[in-house]
N, C-alpha and C positions, 0 to 999 in steps of 0.2 A: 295281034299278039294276044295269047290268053295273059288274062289277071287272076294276081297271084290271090290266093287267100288270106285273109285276114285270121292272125293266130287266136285262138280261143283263148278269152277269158277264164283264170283261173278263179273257183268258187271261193269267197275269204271264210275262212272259220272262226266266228267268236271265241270260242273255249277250246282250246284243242285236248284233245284228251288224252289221255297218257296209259299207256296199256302197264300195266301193272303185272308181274313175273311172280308165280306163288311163294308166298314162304319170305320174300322181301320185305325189308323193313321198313314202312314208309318213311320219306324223308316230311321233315318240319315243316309245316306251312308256312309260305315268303312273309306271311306279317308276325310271326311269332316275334315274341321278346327275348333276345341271349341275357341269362342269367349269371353266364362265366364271367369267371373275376379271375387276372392273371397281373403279374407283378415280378419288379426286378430290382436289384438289390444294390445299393449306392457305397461302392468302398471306397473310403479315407483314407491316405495314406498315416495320417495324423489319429486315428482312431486306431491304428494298431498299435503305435508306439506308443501311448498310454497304456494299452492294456498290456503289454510288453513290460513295464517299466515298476506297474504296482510291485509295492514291497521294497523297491531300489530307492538310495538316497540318489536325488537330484537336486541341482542348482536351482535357482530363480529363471531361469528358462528352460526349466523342466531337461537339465541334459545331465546323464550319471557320469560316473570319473571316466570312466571308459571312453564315453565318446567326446568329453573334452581332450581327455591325451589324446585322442584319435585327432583332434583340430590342433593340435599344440604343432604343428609341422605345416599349416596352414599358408600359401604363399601371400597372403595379405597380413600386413601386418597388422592392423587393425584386430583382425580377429583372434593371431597370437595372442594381445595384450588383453583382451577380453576371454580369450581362454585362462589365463593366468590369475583374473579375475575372479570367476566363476569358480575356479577349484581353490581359491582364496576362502571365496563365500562358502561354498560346500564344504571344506572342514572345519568351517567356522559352524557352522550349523549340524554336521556331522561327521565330531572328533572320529569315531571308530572306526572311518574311513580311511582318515590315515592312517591312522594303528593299522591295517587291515592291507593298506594297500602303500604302506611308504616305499616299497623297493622300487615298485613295477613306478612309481609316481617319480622318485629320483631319477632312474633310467630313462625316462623317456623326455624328463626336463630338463637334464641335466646341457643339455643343447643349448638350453634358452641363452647362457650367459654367455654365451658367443653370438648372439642374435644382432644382426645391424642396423637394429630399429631400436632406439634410445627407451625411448617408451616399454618397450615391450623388454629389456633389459633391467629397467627398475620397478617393472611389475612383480619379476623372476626376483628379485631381490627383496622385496617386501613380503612377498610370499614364504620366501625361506622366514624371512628375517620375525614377520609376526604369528607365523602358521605350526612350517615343520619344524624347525628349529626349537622351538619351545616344548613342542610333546615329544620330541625325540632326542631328550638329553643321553650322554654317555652312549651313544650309535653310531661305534667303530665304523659298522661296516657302511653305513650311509655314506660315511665320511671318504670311506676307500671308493666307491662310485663317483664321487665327484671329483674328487681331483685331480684324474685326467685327462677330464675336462677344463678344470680348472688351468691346469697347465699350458693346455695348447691356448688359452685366451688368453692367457702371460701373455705368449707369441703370437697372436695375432697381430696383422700390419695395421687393425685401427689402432690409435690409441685412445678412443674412447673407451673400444672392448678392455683394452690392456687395464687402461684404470678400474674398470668395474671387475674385472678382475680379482683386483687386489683388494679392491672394497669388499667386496666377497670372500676375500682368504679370511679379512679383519673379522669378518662376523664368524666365519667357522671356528676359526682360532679362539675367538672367547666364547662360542659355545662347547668347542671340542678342544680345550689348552695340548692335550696330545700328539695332537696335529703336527705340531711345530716340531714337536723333537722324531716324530719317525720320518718328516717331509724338509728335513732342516737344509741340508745342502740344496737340494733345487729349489726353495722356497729364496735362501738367498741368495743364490744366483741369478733369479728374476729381478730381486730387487735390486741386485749391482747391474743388473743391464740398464733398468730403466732409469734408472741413476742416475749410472753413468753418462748415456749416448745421452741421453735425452734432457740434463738436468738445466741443460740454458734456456730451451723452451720452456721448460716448466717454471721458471720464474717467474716469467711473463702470465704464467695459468697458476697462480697460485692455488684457488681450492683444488684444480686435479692434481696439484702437486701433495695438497694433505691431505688426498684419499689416500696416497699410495703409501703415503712415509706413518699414519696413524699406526697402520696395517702393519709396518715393521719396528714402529718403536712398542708395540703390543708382543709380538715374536719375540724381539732384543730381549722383554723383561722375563722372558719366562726361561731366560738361560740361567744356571745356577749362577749364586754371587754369595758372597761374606756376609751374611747378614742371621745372628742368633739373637736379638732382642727377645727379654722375655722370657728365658731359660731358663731352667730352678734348680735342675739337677746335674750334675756333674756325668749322670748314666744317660740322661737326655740329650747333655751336647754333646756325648760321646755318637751315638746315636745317627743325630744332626748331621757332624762331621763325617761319619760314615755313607750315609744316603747321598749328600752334596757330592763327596767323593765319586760315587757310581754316577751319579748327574753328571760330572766334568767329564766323567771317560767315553758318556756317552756322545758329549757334542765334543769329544776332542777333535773330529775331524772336518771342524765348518773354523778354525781358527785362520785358517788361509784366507776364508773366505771373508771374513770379518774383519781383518786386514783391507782388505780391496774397498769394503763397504764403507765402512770409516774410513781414507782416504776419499772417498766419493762424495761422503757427506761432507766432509771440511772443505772442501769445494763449494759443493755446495752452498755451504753456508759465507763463503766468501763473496757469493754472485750475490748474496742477500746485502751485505757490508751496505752498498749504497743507498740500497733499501732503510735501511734500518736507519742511517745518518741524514736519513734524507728529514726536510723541514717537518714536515707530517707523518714521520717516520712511522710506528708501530698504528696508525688509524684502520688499519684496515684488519677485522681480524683472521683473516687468514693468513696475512701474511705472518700472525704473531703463531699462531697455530703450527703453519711450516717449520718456523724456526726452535720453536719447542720441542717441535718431535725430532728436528735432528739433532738438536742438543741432546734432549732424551736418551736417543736411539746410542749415542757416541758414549753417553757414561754408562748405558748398559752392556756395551762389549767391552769397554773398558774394566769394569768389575771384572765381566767372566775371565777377561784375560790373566786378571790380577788371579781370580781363582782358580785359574789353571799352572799360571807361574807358581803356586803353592805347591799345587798333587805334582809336579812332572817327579821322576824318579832318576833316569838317566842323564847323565853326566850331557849326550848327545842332543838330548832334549832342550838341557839346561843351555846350554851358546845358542843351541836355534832358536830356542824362543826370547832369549834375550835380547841377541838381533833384532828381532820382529819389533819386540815391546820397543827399541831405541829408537828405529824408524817412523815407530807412532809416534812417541813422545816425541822428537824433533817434529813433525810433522802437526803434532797439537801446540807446541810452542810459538811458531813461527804464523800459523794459519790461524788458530782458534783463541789461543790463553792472552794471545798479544791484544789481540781486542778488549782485553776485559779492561773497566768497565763499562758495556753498552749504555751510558748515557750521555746522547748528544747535547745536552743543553738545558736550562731552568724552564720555568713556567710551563712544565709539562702538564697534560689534563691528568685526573685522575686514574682514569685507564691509561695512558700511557705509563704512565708513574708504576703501576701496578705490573705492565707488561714487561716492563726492563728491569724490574726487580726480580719477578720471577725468573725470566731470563738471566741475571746475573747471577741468581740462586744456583741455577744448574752449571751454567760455567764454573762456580766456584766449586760444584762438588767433584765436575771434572777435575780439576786443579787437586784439589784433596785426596782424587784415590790415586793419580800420574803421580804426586809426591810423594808419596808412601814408597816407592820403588824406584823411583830417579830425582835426582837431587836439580830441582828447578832457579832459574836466577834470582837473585834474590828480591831485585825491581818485584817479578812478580808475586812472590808470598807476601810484602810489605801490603799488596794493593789488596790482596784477599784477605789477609788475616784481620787489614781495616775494616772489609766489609762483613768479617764475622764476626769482629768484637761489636760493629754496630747493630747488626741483627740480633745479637743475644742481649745488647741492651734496650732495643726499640729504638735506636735513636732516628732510622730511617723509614719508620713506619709511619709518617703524616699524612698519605694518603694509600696507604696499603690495608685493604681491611683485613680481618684477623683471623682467616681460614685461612689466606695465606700465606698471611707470617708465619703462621703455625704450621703450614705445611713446609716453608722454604726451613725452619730451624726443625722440624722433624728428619730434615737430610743431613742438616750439618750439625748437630749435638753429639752425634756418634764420635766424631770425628778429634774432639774437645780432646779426649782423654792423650791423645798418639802427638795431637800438637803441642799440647805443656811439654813433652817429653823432648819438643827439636827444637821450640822458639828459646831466645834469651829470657832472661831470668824478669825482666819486666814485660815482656809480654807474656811469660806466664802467668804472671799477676792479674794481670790485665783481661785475662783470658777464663780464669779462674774466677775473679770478680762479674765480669760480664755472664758464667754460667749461673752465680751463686741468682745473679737477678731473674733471668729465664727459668730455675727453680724454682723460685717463690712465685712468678707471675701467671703459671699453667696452670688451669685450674685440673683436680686433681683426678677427675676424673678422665680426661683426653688421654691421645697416645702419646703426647707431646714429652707429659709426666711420666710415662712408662718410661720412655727413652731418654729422661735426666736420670731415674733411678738408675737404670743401667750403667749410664756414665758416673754415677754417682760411684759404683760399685769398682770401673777403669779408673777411677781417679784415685782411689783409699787402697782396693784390694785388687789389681789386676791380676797376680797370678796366685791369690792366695795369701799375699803377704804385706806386710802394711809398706804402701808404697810414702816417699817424703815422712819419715818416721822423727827425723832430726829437724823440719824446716818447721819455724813457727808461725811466720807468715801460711807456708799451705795447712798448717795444723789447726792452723783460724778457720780456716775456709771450711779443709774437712767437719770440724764441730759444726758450724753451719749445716752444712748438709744433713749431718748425719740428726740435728738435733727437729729437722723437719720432718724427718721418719713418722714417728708417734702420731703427732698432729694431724700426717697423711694417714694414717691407720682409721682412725676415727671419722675422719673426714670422705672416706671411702666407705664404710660402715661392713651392710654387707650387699651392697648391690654391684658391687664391681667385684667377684671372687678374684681373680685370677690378676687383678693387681694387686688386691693386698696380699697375694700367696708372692708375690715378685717381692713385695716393701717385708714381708715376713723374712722370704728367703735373704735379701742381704740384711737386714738386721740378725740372721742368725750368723752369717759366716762374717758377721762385723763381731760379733758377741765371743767368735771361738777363736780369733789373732785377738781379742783383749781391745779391742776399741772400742768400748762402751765403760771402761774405768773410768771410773769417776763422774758421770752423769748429770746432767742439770738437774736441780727441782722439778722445770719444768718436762722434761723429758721423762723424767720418771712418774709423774703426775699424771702428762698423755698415757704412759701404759699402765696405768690404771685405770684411768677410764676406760680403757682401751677392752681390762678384763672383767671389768665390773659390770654387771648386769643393770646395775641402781647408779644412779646420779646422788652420790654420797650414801644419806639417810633416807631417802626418799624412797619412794614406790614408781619415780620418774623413769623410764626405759635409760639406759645409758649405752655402754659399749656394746662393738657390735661380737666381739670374740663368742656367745655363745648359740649367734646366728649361722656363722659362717660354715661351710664343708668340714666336713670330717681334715681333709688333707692340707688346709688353713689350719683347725685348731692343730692339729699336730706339730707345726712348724711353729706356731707360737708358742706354743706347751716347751719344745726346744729350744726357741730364744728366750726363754722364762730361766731354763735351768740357768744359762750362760751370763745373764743380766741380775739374778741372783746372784751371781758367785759374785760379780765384782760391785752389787750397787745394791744390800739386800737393806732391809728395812721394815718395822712392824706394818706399817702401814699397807706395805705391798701383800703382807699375807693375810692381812684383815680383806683385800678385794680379792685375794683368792679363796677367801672363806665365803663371800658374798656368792661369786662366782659358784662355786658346790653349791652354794643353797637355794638358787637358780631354779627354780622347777620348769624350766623348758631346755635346760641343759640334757644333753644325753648321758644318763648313767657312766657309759665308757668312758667317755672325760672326765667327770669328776674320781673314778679312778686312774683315772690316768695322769690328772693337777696330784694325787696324793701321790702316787708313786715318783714323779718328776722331785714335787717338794722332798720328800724323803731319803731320795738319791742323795739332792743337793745337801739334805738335813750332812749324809753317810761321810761324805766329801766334804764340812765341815764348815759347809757354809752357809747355813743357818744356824745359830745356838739353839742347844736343845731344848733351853724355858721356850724361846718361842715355837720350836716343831711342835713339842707338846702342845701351847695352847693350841695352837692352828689346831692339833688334832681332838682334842677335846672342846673348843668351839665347835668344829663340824657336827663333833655327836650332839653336842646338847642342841643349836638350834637347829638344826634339821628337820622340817617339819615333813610330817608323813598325814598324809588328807586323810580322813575315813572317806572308806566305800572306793578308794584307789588302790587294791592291792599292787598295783605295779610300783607304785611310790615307797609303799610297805620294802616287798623286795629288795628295791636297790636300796631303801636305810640298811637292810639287811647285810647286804655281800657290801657296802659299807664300810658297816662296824666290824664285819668279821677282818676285812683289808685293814683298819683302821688297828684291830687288836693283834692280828700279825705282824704290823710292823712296830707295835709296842714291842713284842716281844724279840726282835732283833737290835734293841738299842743298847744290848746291855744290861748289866746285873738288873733282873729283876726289883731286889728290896732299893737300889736307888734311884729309879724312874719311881716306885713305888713313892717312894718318902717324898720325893721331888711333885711328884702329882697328888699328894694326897690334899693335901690344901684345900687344890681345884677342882678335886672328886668333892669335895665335902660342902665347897662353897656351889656348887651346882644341886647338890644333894637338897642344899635348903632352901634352894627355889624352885622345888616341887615342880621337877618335871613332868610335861606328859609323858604317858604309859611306855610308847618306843624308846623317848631318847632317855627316860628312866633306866630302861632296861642295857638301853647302850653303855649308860657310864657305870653300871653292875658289871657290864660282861668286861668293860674296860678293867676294872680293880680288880674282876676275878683272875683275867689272864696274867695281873702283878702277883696278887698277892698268893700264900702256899700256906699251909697247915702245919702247923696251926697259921693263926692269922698275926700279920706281921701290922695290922693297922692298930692307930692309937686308940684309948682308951674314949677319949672325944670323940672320934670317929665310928667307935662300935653303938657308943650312945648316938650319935644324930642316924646314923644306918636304922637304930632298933627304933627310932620315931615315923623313920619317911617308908619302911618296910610293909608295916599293916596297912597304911592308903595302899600300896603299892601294889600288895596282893589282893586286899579288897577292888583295884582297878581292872585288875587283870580277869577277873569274873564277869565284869559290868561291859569290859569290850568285847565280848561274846556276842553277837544277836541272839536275844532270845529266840530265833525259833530253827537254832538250831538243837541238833538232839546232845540233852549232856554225854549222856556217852557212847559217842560218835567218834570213830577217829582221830578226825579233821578237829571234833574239838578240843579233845584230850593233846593231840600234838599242840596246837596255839596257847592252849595253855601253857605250856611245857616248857614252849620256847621263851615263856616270860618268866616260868617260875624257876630253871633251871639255876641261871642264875643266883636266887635263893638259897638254894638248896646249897651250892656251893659253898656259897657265907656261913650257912646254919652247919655245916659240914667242919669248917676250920674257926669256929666262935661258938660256944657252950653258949657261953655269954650272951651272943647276940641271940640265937636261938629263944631263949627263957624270957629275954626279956619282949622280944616280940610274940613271944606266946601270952605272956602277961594284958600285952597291953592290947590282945584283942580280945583276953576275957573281960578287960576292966570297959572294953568299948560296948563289949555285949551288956555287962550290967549300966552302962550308963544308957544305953539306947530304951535298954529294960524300963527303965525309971522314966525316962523321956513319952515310951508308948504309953504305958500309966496316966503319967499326966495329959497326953493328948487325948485320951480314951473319954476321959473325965471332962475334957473341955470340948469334946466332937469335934478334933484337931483330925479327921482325914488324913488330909496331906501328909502331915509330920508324923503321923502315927506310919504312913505307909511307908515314908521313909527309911524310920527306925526300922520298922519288920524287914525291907527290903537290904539295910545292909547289914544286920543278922543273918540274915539267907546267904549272902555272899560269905561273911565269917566262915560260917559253917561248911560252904563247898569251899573253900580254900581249905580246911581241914580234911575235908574229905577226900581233896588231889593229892594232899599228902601223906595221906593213909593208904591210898589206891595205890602209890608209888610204890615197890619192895624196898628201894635205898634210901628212900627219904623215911619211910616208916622205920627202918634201923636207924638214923638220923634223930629223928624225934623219941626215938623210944626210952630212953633217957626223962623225961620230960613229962609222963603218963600223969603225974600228978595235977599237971596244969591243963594239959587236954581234959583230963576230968572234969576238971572248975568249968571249962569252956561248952561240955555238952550237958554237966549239972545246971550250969547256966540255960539253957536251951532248953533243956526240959522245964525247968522252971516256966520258963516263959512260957511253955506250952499250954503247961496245967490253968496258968493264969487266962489265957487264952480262950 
């Protein structure tokens, strides 16, 4: 057999070579170095939402209001509560946020308070309560977004939600008081359900039982009630009684329903009975808190009812609602008043002692407004009327402290005036004595004192007329009272306005029925300090009358006229002289004291020696400051008010003759320049032409006249221009006066022209000898009131009617500028 061949070895090629195609581009040799750089780009989910967010307010973990309300629906609860949180912080850190965004923020939270995680329920609550509630006062419409919501968590089958709930009404309610009167019926239909079904559980739960009831005894108060303490004006309580009235008409329609609720609560408070009696009865305080608010809540419908039994009109109205009111009252009788006194027993602690007091407080005031409109057993008025004659004397305050004693007799003071009128004749006494002590012990500034004055005013003047006019036992009492007035005036100064315009207002309508005849010492003494500026003689600040309000002094300027008439006295117009001359008084007052006095003068009770002096003390001490034209001024309209009412008193020549005396005796103690001029302009507006003043009188006039005119040049600044307007008229106003005298007196004329040529020759002789002895000074003197001489001549030569005036006289003006010249030559 042939053999096969063996295949040929192929040739190996070291390098193989590569044929190369023209015009291609050769590729890079295998050892070359790549110099490309290539890269790819890392996104953050986290890196966008920062740059998303710049500019937006965020929380502490970086989340805007957006995307928290976006988590507020979150099915963990945890992170609900910490969304509630975060939008806490966030408008704490940026208010504009809610400004900006409360609607869309309400809307979308308003869910919260029905949430079934506790936690995240009083987050929703704290959030209102420290957040938006505070920056969103008076917001209607917030308020209409929530509530209902609000409503359906009434009805909700927790009743955890149910109480947060109403926790929640209580805070809207006293941020929004509105609330209650447009949400009245369904707000109290909640409360009568959970009340009702519910209110033996809740015994056993005391604090949820005083979420719920705070929340309605806060509603109950804001229904209208009988309450005008404080009133001043008659157009005021008209007023008052008008708006109250629109108030009644508008919750007329929740009467049914407050009916139900009061029955609920006397129940209520009966399940507590054992509670209360029990050894350690009031220790706990919630349970004293429960029982408070439904006390509360029961005399606040109570009122309303009372004030609605008032407005009804209809005859139909009138039997329906009286039924009503009979059913309550048996039903407070029998369940609530019968309990009174809540105290089981001695050796109570101090807080206990304190908690059944106030408690008993409220029972009694229940008791006080039920009796006003249904006649109660008598068992129980004996047992209150004990516990108010003790209250107003302290006798059972040993360990009550004294906010609230003083709050428990701020309820029942009112009440003083309607009882004297129904108890016997020694419990009036009794009742009246125990008030006179609580008057005197309030200090004067509390409300405590507001609301004796008031009663002060039900006890003397209820409807205007003096009540007990014949009883001298209450005649005692009333002086009591009335004689503390004063004392309270002063005592109150002027930092309390608006009481002493109350202690003003019944001292005046005590002053106009005539109950201020006859006055203590001491009482008239108070009201003088009371208007005197000065502490007697002194420079010491005294009363507060020229501190207080315009609408204060007015009322006292009113009880001044009425307390004059029946109790007037020099003394009393010596401090209203003091008073005008007062320089922090306002002008308007001080004519408004002169037209008051003057009235009183007309009406014939002041004598007219003393109008006059009062009116002539004002002009002369008056003092008017240089460099205060304002002060100038009002001396000015003044004196003119002062010489107007001269001239209404009657014959001229016998006011005249009657004040001349006083004109003369002022005259010669060289008044300054103004009240100079005043008591001139005073004699000018008596006397007539000729002049009707005496011979004595023309002579002390023709002495105090040349200082007077020479004054009248010297109070000029020199650098004004002499003949300037402004200066010519200030002169005028001082010389005018003058001219009048020198007009109806020959006499006095001549001789004051006299005796300023005989001043010119004497100052003549005086420059002489100082010239001689290089007496400066006294030389410049002399020259200086020469120079005045002379322009006092000059204003009356300038004048056309005073120069017909003078011109009679030519011979003495002679003397007066041959004098002048002389001195010139000399010169």
């Amino acid at each position: 057999m042939a053999r096969s061949k063996a295949p040929a070895k192929k040739h190996q090629i070291d390098f193989k070579k590569i044929k190369r195609k023209l015009g291609r581009k050769l590729p890079p040799p295998k050892n070359a170095t790549n110099t490309e750089i290539k890269s790819k780009s890392i996104i953050l989910p986290e890196q966008i939402a920062v740059a998303e967010k710049s500019g937006f307010a965020t929380s502490k973990k970086n989340l805007t209001l957006k995307e928290l309300l976006g988590k507020s629906i979150h099915h963990n609860a945890k992170a609900r509560k910490d969304v509630l949180l975060g939008i806490k912080e966030l408008f704490k850190s940026h208010p504009a946020e809610l400004q900006s965004h409360k609607y869309d923020s309400v809307e979308t939270l308003k869910q919260r308070i029905s949430d079934g995680d506790e936690k995240v329920r009083e987050a929703f609550y704290e959030l209102f309560k420290t957040r938006i509630f505070p920056a969103c006062k008076e917001d209607n419409l917030m308020v209409s977004l929530l509530m209902p919501s609000m409503f359906l968590a009434m009805a909700n089958t927790s009743i955890d939600v149910r109480l947060m709930a109403f926790k929640f009404l209580h805070l809207v309610v006293e941020y929004y008081p509105p609330t209650f009167s447009l949400y009245a019926e369904k707000i109290l239909e909640n409360y009568k359900d959970i009340i009702i079904q519910r209110n033996h559980v809740y015994v056993q739960d005391q604090s949820n039982l005083k979420a719920a009831l705070s929340g309605l005894t806060l509603c109950l108060s804001l229904l209208p009630r009988d309450e005008k303490k404080g009133l001043l004006q008659n157009e005021t309580l008209l007023d008052y009684e008008e708006d109250t009235a629109k108030e009644v008409v508008r919750f007329a329609h929740v009467s049914g329903r407050l009916k139900e609720i009061v029955g609920a609560l006397i129940n209520c408070f009966q399940d507590f009975i054992p509670l209360i009696h029990a050894p350690r009865g009031l220790e706990a305080r919630s349970l004293i808190d429960c029982v408070h608010h439904i006390l509360r809540s029961i005399c606040y419908a109570i009122k309303f009812s009372i004030r609605s039994h008032t407005q009804r009109q209809t005859a139909f109205e009138e039997v329906a609602l009286l039924k009503l009111d009979q059913d309550v009252v048996s039903m407070l009788s029998k369940k609530l008043l019968s309990s009174f006194p809540l105290n089981p027993g001695n050796n109570l602690s101090k807080r206990n002692d304190e908690s059944y007091f106030i408690l008993n407080g409220v029972l009694t005031e229940i008791f006080l407004e039920v009796s006003e409109w249904s006649h109660l057993p008598c068992d129980f008025s004996y047992r209150f009327l004990e516990f108010i004659e003790n209250t107003l004397l302290g006798k059972i305050t040993r360990s009550i402290s004294k906010p609230i004693h003083e709050k428990t007799l701020l309820a029942l003071v009112p009440f003083v005036p309607k009882l004297t009128l129904r108890v016997e004749r020694d419990r009036r006494d009794n009742l009246m004595q125990a008030f006179t002590v609580t008057l005197s012990d309030c200090k004067p500034e509390s409300p405590l004192k507001l609301a004796c004055i008031s009663t002060v005013r039900d006890l003397i003047i209820p409807n205007g007329d003096i009540l007990y006019a014949n009883d001298p036992t209450v005649n005692n009492y009333q002086r009591a009272w009335v004689n503390q007035l004063p004392t309270l005036l002063n005592q109150l100064g002027d930092k309390h306005p608006v009481s002493t315009q109350v202690v003003l207002q019944l001292l005046l309508d005590l002053g106009k029925v005539g109950c201020l005849k006859n006055a203590s010492s001491t009482f008239e003494e108070d009201i003088r300090n009371f208007f005197n500026p000065y502490q007697g003689e002194s420079d010491v600040p005294g009363g507060p009358f020229a501190s207080l309000p315009k609408e204060a002094q007015e009322l006292a300027l009113s009880f001044l006229y009425y307390f004059i008439k029946d109790n007037f006295s020099s003394p009393m117009l010596k401090a209203m002289v003091s008073c005008c001359l007062y320089q922090q008084l306002e002008p308007d007052v001080s004519y408004r004291i002169v037209e008051v006095l003057h009235s009183a003068y007309r009406y014939g009770y002041i004598p007219i020696t003393d109008h006059l002096s009062f009116l002539i003390t004002l002009i002369a001490r008056f003092r008017v400051v240089p460099g205060e034209p304002t002060r100038r001024e009002t001396f000015k309209a003044l004196t003119n008010l002062v010489c107007s009412r001269l001239s209404e008193m009657g014959d001229s020549s016998l006011v005249l003759q009657t004040l001349e005396k006083a004109f003369v005796e002022q005259i010669i103690l060289k008044p300054a320049l103004d009240n100079g001029c005043g008591i001139l302009r005073m004699i000018c507006e008596l006397d007539s032409k000729p002049t009707r003043l005496s011979e004595s009188s023309v002579t002390t006039l023709s002495e105090f006249l040349p200082g007077y005119l020479i004054d009248i040049v010297n109070c000029i600044p020199e650098d004004k221009d002499k003949s300037s307007y402004l200066y010519i008229q200030t002169c005028l106003y001082y010389l005018v006066p003058c001219f009048f005298l020198f007009d109806r007196s020959s006499k006095l004329t001549r001789e004051v022209l006299k005796r300023m040529r005989f001043m010119i020759s004497e100052n003549s002789k005086a420059m002489m000898e100082s010239s001689a002895q290089q007496d400066r000074g006294s030389c410049r003197n002399s020259l200086n009131l020469i120079q005045c001489i002379v322009s006092v001549v000059l204003l009356m030569h300038n004048d056309v009617k005073v120069r017909k005036i003078i011109s009679p006289f030519k011979s003495e003006i002679d003397l007066i500028l041959h004098s002048v010249i002389s001195l010139q030559v000399i010169i």
